[in-house]
C-alpha positions in Angstrom: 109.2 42.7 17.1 110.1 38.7 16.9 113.2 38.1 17.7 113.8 34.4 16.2 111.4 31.5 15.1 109.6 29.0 17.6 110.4 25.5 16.2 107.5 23.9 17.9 109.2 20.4 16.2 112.2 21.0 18.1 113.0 18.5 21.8 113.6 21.9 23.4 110.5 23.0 25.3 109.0 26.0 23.8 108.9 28.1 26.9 112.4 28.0 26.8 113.4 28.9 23.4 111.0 31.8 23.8 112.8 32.6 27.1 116.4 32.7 25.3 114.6 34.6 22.3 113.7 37.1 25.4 117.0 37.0 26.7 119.1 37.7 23.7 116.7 40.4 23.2 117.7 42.1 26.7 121.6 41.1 26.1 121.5 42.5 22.8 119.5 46.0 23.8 116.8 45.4 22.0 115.0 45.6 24.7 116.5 48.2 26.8 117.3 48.5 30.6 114.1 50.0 32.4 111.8 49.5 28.9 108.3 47.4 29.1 108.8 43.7 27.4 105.7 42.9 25.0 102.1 42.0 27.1 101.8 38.8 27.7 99.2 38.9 25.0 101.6 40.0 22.3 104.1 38.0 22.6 101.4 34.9 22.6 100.2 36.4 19.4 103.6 37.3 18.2 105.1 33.9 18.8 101.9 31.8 18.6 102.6 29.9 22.2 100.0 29.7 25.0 99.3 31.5 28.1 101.8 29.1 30.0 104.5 28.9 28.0 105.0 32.8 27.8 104.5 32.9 31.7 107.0 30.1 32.2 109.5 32.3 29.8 108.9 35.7 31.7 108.9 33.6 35.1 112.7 32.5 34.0 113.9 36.1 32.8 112.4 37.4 36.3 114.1 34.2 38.5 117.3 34.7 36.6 117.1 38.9 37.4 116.8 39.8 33.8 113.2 41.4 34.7 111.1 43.3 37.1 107.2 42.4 37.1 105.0 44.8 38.8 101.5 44.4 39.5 98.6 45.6 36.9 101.8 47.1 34.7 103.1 44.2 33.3 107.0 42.8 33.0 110.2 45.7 32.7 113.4 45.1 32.1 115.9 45.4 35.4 118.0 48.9 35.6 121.4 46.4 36.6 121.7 43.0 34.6 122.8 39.7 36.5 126.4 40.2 36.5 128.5 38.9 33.9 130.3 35.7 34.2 134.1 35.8 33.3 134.2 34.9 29.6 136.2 31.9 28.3 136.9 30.2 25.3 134.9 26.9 24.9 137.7 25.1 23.1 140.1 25.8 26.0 137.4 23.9 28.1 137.1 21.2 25.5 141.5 21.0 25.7 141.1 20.7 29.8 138.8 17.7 29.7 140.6 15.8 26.5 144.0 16.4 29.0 142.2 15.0 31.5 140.9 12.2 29.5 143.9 11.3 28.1 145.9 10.8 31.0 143.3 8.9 32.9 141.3 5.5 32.7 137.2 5.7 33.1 135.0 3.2 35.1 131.3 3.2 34.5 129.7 2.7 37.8 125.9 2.8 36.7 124.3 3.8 33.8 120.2 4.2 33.2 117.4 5.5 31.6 115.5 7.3 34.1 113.5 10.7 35.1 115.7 13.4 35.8 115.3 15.4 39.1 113.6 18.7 39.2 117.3 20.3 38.8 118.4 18.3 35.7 114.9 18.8 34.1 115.2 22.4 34.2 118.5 22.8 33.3 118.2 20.8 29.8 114.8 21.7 29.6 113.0 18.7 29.4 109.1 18.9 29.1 107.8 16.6 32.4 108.1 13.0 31.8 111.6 13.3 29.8 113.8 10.7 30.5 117.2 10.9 30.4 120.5 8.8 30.0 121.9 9.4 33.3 125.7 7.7 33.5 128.3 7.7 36.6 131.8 6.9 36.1 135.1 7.1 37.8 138.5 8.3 35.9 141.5 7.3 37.7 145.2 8.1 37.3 147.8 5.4 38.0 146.0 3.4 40.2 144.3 6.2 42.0 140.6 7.8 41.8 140.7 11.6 41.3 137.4 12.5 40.5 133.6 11.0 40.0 130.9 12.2 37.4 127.5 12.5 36.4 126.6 13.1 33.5 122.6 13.7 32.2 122.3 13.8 28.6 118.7 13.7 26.7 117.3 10.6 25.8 117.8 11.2 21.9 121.6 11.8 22.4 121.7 8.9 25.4 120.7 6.0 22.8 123.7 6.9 21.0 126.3 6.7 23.7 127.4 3.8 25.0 128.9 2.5 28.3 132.1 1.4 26.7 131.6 5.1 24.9 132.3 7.0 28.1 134.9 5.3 29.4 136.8 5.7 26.4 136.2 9.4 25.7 135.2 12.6 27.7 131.6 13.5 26.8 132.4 16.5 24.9 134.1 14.6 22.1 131.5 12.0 22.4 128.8 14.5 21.7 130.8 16.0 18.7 131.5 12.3 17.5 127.8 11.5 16.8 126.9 15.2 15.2 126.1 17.2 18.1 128.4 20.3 18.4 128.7 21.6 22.0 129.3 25.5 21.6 128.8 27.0 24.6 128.2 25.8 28.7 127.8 27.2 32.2 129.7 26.3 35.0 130.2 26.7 38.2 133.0 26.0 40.8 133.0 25.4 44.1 133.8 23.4 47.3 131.6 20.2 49.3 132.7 17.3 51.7 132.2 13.9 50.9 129.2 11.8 51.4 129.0 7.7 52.2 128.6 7.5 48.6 131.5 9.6 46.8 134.0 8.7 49.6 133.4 4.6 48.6 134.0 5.3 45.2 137.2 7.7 45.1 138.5 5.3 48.0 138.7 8.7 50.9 137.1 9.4 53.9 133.8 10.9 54.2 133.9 14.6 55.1 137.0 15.0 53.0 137.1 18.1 50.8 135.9 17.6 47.1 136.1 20.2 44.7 132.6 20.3 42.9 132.3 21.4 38.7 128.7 21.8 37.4 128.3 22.4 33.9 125.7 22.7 31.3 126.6 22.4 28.1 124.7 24.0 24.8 124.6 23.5 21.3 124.9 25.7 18.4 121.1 26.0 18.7 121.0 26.8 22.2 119.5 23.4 22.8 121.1 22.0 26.4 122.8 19.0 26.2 124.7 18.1 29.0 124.3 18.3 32.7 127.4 17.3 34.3 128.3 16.9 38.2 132.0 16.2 38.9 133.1 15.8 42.0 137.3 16.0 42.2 139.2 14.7 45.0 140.8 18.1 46.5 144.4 16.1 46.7 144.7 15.2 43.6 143.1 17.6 41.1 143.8 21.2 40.5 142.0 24.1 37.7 144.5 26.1 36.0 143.9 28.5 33.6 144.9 31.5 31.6 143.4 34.9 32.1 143.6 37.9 29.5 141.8 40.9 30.0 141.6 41.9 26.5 139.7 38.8 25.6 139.1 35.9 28.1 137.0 38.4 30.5 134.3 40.4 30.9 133.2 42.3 33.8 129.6 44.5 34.0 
């Protein structure tokens, strides 16, 4: 059974648009809790990709906890899914950032083609030797820093984007300015303490507390298009949001 079409045209690296064909397939039930994925054979012959490209797909199912490979019998699907993330609406996260933007001024602080680390290549994908347009900028609110961010878009998107670009305008609405429509991301939350580096430029000490925001952002063809690090100063930034359990959650 195929579950979508390889566009082998496409930036996206194929192992990973057969990995979120795979992974769809799991979500959706097509391929059951405890049932036997395709050989690696079939699904080479099914979606005309190579040896590598299906073992980097299965390899990211099995990282991520969507599958169990055992020896000599091939790749199963695990009995207990990674657990679900709590579900929110992607236009509430496109209103936090255009607040944000809105009420503070941006400072580009470098801004450069270059290879991505190992992190950043993964997370959009990139086949090895993908540059990216890597930009780091400031926002500030009367006078003071509140947070620092850097942002790794692909090179295709990058040319378009300019440094007076992203001080002007949160990414987001950059992307959506110049055709590409950011539909759904990943993020994370969480806590670190200031380096040499991030205490400099948000004027603080280093050690002090910085709340952390790492976020991939996707297209409507599940192409990644964002990798975004933001670090906020803990005094002066806070997340608020709006919780429903009929619609903004999910909990397996």
């Amino acid at each position: 059974m195929t579950l979508g079409t390889m566009d082998k045209n496409a930036p996206t690296p194929l192992y990973h648009q057969l990995y979120v064909m795979l992974r769809d397939g799991i979500r959706s039930g097509v391929y059951p809790a405890g049932s036997s994925l395709p050989s690696e054979r079939a699904l080479m012959r099914m979606n005309d990709v190579s040896r590598i490209t299906t073992q980097r797909a299965v390899a990211q199912l099995e990282t991520e906890g969507y599958v169990l490979r055992r020896q000599g019998s091939g790749s199963y699907v695990a009995d207990k899914l990674p657990p679900g993330a709590i579900n929110a609406s992607m236009q509430a996260v496109i209103d936090n950032v255009v607040a944000i933007g809105a009420t503070t001024e941006g400072r580009i602080v470098e801004i450069a083609n270059v290879l991505p680390d190992t992190a950043v290549r993964l997370a959009l994908a990139l086949r090895g030797g993908a540059k990216v347009q890597r930009s780091v900028h400031t926002r500030s609110r009367d006078g003071a820093y509140i947070g620092l961010f850097t942002a790794c878009v692909p090179l295709d998107i990058g040319r378009r984007i300019s440094p007076q670009d992203i001080e002007a305008k949160p990414m987001l609405l950059l992307l959506e300015a110049i055709g590409v429509q950011p539909t759904w991301a990943s993020q994370a939350i969480g806590v670190e303490l200031a380096d040499a580096h991030s205490a400099r430029l948000l004027d603080i000490a280093r050690g002090d507390p910085l709340v952390r925001l790492q976020r991939v952002v996707y297209d409507k063809q599940d192409r990644p298009v964002e990798h975004l690090v933001a670090l906020y100063r803990g005094d002066r930034y806070e997340y608020r949001t709006v919780l429903r359990r009929d619609s903004a959650w999910e909990i397996e």
